[in-house]
PLY file of the C-alpha trace (Angstrom):
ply
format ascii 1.0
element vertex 289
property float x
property float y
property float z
element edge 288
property int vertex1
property int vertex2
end_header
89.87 174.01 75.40
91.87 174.34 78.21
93.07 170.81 78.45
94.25 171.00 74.63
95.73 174.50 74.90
99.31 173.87 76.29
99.72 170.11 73.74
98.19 172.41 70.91
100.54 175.47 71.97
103.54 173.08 71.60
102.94 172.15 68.42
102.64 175.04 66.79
105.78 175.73 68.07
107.43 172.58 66.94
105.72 173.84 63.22
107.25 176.78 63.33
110.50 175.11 63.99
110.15 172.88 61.23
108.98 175.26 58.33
112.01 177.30 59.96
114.60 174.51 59.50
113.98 174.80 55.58
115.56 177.91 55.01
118.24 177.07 57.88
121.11 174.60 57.28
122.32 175.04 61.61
118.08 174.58 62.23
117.57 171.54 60.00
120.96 169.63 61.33
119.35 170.27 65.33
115.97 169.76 64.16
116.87 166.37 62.27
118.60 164.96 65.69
115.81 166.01 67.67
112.54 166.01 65.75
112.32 162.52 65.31
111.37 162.01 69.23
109.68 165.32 69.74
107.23 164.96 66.96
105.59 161.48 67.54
105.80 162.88 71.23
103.55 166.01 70.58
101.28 164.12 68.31
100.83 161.83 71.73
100.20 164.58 73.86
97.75 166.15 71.41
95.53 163.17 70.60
95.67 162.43 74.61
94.58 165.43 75.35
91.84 165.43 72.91
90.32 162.36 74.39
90.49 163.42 77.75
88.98 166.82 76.84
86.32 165.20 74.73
85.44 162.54 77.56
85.04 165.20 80.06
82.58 167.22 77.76
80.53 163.94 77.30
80.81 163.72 81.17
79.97 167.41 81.49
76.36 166.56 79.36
75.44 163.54 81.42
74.38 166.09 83.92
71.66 167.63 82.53
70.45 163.54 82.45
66.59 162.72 83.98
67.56 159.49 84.37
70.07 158.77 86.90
70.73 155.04 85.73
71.46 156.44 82.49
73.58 159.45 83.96
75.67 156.65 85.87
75.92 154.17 82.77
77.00 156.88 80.51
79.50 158.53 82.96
81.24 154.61 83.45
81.43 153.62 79.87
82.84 157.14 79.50
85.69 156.85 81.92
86.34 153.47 80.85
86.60 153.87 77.23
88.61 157.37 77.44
91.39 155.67 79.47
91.63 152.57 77.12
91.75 155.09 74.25
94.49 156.95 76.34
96.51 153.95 77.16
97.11 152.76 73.61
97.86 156.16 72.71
101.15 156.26 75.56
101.56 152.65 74.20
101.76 153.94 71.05
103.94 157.24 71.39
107.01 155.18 73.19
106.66 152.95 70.38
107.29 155.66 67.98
109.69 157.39 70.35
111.83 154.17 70.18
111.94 153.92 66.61
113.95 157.48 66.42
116.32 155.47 68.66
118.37 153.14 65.67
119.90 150.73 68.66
116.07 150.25 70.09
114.40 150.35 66.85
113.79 146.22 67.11
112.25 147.25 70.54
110.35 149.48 68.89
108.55 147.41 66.45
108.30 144.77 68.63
106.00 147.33 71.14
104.13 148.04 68.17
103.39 144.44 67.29
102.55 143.53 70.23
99.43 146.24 70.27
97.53 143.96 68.29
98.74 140.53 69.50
99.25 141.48 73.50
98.35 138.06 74.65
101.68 136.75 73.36
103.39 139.48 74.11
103.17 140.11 77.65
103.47 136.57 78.84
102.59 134.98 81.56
104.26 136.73 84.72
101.09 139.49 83.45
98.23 137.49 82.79
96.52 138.92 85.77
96.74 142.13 84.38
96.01 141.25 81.35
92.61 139.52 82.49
91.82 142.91 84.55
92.58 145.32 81.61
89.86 142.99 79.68
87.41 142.59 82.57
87.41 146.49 82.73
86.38 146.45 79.11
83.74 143.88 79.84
82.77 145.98 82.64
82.23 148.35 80.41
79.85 146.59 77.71
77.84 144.54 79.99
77.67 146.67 83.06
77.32 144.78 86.10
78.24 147.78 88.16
78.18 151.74 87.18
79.82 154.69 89.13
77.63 155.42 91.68
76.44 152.13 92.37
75.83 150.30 96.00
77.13 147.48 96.18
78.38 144.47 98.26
81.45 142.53 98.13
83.06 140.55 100.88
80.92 141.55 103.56
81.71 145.50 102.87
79.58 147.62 101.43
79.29 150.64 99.63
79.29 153.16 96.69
81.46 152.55 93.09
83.70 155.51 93.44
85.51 154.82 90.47
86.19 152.06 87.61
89.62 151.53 86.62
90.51 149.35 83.62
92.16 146.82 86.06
90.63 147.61 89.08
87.78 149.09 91.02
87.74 151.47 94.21
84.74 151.68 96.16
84.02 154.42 98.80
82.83 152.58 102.20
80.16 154.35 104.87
82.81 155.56 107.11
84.74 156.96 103.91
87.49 154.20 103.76
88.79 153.04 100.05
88.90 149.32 99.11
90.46 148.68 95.96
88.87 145.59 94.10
90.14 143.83 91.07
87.99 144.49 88.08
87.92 140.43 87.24
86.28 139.88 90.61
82.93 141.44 89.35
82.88 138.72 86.76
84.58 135.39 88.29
82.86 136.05 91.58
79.20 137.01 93.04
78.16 140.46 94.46
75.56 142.58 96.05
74.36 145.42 93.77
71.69 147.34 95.51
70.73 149.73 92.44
71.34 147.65 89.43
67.98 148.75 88.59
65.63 151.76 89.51
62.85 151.91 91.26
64.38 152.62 95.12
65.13 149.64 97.94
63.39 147.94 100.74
64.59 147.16 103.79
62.90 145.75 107.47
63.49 146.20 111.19
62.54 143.97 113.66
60.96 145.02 117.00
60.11 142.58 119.64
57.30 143.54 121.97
55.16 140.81 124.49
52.08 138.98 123.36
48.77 140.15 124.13
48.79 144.29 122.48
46.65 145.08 119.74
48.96 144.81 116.47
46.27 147.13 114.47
47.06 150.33 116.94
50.71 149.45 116.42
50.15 149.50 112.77
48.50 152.53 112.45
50.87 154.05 114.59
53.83 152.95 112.15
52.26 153.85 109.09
51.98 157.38 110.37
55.11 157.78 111.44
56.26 156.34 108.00
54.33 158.46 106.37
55.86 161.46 108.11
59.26 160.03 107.46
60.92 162.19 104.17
63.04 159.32 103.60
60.43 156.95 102.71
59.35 156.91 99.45
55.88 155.68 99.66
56.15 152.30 97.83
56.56 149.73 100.58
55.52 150.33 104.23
53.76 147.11 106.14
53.78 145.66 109.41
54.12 141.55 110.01
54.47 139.60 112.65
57.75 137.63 111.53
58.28 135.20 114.61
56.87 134.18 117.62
58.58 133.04 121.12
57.72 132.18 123.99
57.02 135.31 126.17
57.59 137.83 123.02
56.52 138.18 119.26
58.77 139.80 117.22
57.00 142.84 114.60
58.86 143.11 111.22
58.56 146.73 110.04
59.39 147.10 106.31
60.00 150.00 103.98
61.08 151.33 100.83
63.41 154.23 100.22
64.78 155.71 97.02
68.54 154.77 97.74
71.19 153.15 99.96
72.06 156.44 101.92
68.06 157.28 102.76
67.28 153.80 103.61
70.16 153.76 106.18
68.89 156.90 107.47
65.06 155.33 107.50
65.47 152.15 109.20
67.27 153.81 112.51
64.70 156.40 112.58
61.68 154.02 112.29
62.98 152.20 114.96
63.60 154.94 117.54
60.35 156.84 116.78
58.25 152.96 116.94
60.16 152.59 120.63
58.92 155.87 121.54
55.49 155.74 120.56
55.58 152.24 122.60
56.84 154.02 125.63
54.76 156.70 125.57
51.27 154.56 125.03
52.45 151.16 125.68
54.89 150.73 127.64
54.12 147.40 129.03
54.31 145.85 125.16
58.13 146.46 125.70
60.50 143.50 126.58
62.50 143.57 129.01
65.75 142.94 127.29
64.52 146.01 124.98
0 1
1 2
2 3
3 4
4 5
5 6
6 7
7 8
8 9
9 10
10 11
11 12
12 13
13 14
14 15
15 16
16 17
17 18
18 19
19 20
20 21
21 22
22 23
23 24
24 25
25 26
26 27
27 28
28 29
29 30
30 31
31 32
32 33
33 34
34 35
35 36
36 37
37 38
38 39
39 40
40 41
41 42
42 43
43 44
44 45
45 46
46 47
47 48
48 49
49 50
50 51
51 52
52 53
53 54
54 55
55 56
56 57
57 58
58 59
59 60
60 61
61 62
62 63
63 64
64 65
65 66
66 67
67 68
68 69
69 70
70 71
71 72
72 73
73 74
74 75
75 76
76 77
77 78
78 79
79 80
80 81
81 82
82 83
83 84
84 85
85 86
86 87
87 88
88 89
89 90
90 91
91 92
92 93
93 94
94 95
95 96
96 97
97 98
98 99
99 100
100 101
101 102
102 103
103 104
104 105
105 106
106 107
107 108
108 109
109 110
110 111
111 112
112 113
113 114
114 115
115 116
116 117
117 118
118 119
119 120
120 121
121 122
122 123
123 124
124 125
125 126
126 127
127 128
128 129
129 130
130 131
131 132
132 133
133 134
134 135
135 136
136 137
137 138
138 139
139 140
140 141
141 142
142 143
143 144
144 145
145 146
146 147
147 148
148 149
149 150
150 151
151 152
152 153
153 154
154 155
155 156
156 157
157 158
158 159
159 160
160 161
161 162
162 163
163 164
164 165
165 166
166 167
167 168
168 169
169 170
170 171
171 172
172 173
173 174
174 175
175 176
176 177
177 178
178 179
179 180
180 181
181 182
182 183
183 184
184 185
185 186
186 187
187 188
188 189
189 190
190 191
191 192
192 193
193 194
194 195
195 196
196 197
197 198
198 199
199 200
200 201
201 202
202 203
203 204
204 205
205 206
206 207
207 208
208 209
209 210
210 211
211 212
212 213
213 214
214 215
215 216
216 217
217 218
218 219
219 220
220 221
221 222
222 223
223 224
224 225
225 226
226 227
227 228
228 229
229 230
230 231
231 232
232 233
233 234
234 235
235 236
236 237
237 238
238 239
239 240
240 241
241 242
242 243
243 244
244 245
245 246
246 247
247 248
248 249
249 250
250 251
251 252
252 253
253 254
254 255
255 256
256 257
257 258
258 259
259 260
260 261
261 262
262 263
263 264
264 265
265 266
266 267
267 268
268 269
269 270
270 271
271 272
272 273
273 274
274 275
275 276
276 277
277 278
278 279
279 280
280 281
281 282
282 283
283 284
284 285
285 286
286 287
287 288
């Protein structure tokens, strides 16, 4: 309600006006002059407002979701499909503005042509846009990423801040924007670290010297794990992943339910697993440690 109030406001006025320019010859001349851009105008800013109010009700419900893959899918195809819906309504409204104009009315219709036929319309010099505007929409139906997601693209990493219909902006750890073309997610490969549920694993490595019994270090990591809030209790193992000369390196692996608690898991893990070697084995330590 209060995104339609002001559009709805001004077009009750613009009613009023009109049933008034009936019984007013000085109205009706004004009105006739000026009507013809301010009602195709208002009926823009009504139905625009409409959709934006009714995609941020939808939004509004997504919260009360159990199911935060569902939450995110709904809240993309949401923001996606409002701001298509609003785009071809602007497109739209200056087409109809234009045909008040008589010297721009051939503009006019061409505008409005070119809504259903826009891949002859706007040419080559906009094909990248063009291909962005439809990779959003593909986005959109096949999702490959959701809002929310963590994902990797060019060696940077982080969380799908927003979708765009032509391109995408993705917060990064140390809260820096990159802006990414939407037709990347579908011409190239990427990283997407919660495409599905069910949490993420990750590993340290630790590199002690030969010769320590692995099972007290084991037991010693699964109860710190265990202690751990971060971890959610699917994945927690220790392997020996390599072997040197003079050193064996320990691969510590575990499971958290996201991105953000994994990186705060793996650091942890491997500062409480140095301290528990210090304090009872120091000697397993390497030197360059």
């Amino acid at each position: 309600f209060a995104r339609i109030k002001r559009p709805i406001l001004y077009a009750m006025v613009a009613i009023a006006i009109s049933v008034a320019a009936e019984g007013n010859a000085l109205i009706a001349r004004v009105w006739e002059l000026t009507g013809r851009f301010i009602e195709p105008a208002l009926m823009g800013w009504v139905l625009f407002a409409l959709v934006k109010a009714f995609a941020q009700a939808m939004e509004a419900r997504t919260e009360a979701y159990q199911d935060e893959l569902a939450a995110r899918s709904r809240r993309t195809r949401i923001a996606i499909f409002s701001r298509t819906a609003g785009f071809v309504i602007v497109f739209v409204t200056v087409a109809l503005v234009l045909f008040g104009i008589p010297a721009v009315r051939n503009i006019g219709t061409t505008l409005l042509a070119s809504a259903g036929l826009a891949t002859l319309a706007i040419g080559a010099a906009a094909q990248p846009a063009l291909k962005s505007l439809i990779a959003g929409m593909q986005i959109a139906l096949t999702e490959p990423i959701r809002i929310g997601d963590y994902i990797v693209v060019e060696g940077e990493s982080g969380r799908v801040e927003d979708i765009r219909l032509s391109y995408v902006v993705i917060r990064t750890g140390d809260e820096r924007r990159l802006i990414v073309p939407t037709a990347k997610f579908l011409d190239g490969s990427f990283q997407n670290w919660t495409r599905a549920g069910g949490g993420i694993t990750g590993s340290v490595v630790l590199p002690i010297k030969p010769g320590f019994p692995l099972a007290d270090i084991r037991a010693a990591y699964e109860s710190l794990l265990a202690a751990n809030a971060d971890w959610d209790q699917r994945t927690g193992s220790l392997h020996v992943s390599e072997i040197n000369v003079g050193s064996i390196e320990l691969k510590l692996v575990m499971s958290a339910k996201g991105p953000t608690a994994l990186n705060r898991l793996r650091p942890a893990m491997r500062e409480a697993m140095l301290e528990w070697l210090r304090e009872h084995m120091a000697d397993a330590l390497c030197d360059d440690v």
